[in-house]
C-alpha positions in Angstrom: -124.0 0.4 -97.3 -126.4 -1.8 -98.4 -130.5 -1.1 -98.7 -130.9 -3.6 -96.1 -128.3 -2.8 -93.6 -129.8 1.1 -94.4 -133.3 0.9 -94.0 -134.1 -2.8 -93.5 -131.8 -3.0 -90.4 -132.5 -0.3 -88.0 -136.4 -1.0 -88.5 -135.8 -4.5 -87.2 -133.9 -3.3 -84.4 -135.7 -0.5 -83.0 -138.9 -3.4 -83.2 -136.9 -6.0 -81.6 -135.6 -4.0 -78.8 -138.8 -2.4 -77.4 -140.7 -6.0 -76.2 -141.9 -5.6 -72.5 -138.9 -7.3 -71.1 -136.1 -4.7 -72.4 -138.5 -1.8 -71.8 -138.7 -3.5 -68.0 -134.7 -3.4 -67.8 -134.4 -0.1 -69.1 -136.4 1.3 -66.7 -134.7 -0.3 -63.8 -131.2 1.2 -64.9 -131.3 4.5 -67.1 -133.3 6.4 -64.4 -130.1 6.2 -62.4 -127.9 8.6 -65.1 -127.0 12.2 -63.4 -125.4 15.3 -65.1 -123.9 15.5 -68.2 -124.7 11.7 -70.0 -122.5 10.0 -72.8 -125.1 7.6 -74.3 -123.5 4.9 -76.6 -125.3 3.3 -78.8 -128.1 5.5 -78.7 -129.9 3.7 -81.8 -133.9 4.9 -81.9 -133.8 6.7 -78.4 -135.9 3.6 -76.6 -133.6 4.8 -73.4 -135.1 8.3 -73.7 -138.2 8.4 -71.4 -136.6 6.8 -68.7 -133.8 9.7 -68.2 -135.1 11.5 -64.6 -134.7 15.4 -64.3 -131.5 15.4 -62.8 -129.6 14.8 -66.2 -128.7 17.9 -67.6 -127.7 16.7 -71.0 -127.5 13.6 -73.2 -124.7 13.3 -75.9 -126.0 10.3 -78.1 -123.2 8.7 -80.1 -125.0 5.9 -82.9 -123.6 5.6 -86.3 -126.9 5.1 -88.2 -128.6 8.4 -89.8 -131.7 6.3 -90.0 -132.1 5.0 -85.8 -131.1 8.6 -85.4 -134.0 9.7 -87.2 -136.2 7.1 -85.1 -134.8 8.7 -82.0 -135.5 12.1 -83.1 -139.6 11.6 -83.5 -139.0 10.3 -80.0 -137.7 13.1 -78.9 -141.0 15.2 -79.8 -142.7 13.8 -76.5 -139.6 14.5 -74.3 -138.2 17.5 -72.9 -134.5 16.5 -72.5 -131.8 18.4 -74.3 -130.1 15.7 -76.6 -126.9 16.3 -78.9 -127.0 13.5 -81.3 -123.1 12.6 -82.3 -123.3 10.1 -85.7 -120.3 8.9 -85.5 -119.0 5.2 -84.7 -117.9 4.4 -81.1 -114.4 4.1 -81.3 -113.7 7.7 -83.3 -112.8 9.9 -80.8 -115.3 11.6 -79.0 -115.6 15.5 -79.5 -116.0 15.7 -75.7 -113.3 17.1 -73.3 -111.4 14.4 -70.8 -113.5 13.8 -67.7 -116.2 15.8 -68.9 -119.4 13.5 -68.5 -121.1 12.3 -65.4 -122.8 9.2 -66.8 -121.8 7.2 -69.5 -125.1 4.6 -70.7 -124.3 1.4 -72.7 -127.8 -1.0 -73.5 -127.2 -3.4 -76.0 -124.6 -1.9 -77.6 -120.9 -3.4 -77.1 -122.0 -6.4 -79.3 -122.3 -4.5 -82.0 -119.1 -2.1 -81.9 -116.3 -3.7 -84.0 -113.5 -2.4 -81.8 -115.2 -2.3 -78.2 -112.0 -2.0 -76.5 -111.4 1.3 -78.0 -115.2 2.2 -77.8 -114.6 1.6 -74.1 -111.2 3.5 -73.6 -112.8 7.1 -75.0 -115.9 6.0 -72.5 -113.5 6.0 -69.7 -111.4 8.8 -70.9 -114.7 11.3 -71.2 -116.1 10.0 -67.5 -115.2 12.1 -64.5 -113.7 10.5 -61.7 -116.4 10.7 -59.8 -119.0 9.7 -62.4 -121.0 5.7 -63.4 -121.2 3.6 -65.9 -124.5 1.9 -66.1 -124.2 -0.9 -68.7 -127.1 -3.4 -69.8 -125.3 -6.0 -72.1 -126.1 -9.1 -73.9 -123.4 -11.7 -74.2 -121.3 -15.2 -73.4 -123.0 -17.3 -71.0 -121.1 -19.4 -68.2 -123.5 -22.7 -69.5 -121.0 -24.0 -71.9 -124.4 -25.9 -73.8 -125.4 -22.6 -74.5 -122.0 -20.6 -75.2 -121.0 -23.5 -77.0 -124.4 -22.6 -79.6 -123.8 -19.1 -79.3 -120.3 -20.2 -81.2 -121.7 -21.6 -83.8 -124.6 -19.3 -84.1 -121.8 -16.1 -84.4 -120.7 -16.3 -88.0 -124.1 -16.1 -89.5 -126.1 -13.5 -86.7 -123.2 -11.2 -87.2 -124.2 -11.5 -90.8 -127.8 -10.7 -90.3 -127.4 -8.5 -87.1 -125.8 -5.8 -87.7 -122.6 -7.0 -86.6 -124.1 -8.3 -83.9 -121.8 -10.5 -81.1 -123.8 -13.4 -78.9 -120.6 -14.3 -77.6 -118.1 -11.3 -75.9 -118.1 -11.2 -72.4 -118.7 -8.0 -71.3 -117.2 -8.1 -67.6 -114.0 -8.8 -69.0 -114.3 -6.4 -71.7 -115.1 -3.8 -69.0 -112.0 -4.9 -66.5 -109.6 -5.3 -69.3 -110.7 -1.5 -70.3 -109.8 -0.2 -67.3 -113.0 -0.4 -65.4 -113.8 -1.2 -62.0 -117.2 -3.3 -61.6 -119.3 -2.0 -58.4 -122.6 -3.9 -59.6 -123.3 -6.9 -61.6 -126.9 -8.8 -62.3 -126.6 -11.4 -65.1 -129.9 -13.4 -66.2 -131.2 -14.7 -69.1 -134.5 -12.6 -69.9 -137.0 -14.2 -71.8 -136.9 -16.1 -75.2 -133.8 -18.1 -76.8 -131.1 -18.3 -74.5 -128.0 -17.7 -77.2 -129.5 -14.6 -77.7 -131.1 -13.7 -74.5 -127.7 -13.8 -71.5 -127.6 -10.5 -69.7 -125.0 -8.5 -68.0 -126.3 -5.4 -65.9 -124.8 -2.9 -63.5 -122.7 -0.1 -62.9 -119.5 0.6 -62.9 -116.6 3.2 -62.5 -113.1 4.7 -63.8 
């Protein structure tokens, strides 16, 4: 690993995903999390004031050391029990089948190389009976702006962390085996390649 994909890299992503209009989306969709939560992707903990006091626990899954370390100084001004797993998403998870009540993706299945495995040991830890809540960037329907997020792909991947403008994350989510009870998508603020978002919950 690289010094900037080390150090440079999760800086510039715990800055660029803590503007007023992800902190706004966070907070309309992470206080819904009950229970036991699987959070994927759980970078520099910018989902962690907005858990509510009816989840027990929060198994954060992130591959970086260094957004790990981020999310731990976070931590000091929180009082929720977190067990931080640094591992990539599609390792299997050292949880027990059906054995969380929430599982929380923000901004996070355009970055996972394999999402269709990250997704299958989502689905295979979630209870029956428990949510997804997912807030995801991705493909837009305007084919003048999917067509840019195209081109765009090779070279923010490059520069992004292995960053994707381009999946489509409803048909990631059906194809994994997941029914859809609630979808949003909008473009929040700034360039619109970058900025198409999916948002809602869903179930096993």
């Amino acid at each position: 690993m690289g010094m900037y994909a080390k150090y440079v890299l999760p800086r510039f992503i715990d800055l660029a995903m803590r503007n007023k209009d992800t902190t706004r989306v966070r907070a309309d969709w992470v206080p819904h999390a009950r229970g036991d939560v699987l959070e994927v992707g759980i970078g520099s903990g910018l989902n962690l004031p907005f858990y509510s006091a009816e989840v027990s626990r929060v198994y954060g899954v992130d591959p970086s050391p260094e957004l790990q370390k981020l999310a731990r100084k976070r931590m000091a001004d929180q009082t929720i029990n977190v067990e931080f797993l640094t591992q990539s998403a599609e390792e299997t998870l050292p949880l027990r089948d059906q054995s969380v009540d929430t599982v929380v993706i923000t901004w996070t299945l355009c970055s996972i190389a394999d999402p269709s495995e990250a997704l299958r040991q989502m689905k295979r830890v979630l209870k029956p009976s428990g949510r997804l809540i997912f807030v995801e960037h991705g493909r837009a329907p305007d084919s003048r702006v999917s067509v840019w997020q195209d081109r765009l792909n090779p070279f923010w991947k490059r520069i992004a962390g292995g960053c994707h403008l381009n999946r489509k994350i409803d048909r990631l989510l059906t194809e994994a085996g997941f029914t859809i009870d609630e979808l949003r998508t909008t473009y929040l603020p700034g360039p619109r390649p970058m900025t198409y978002t999916y948002q809602g919950f869903a179930h096993v």
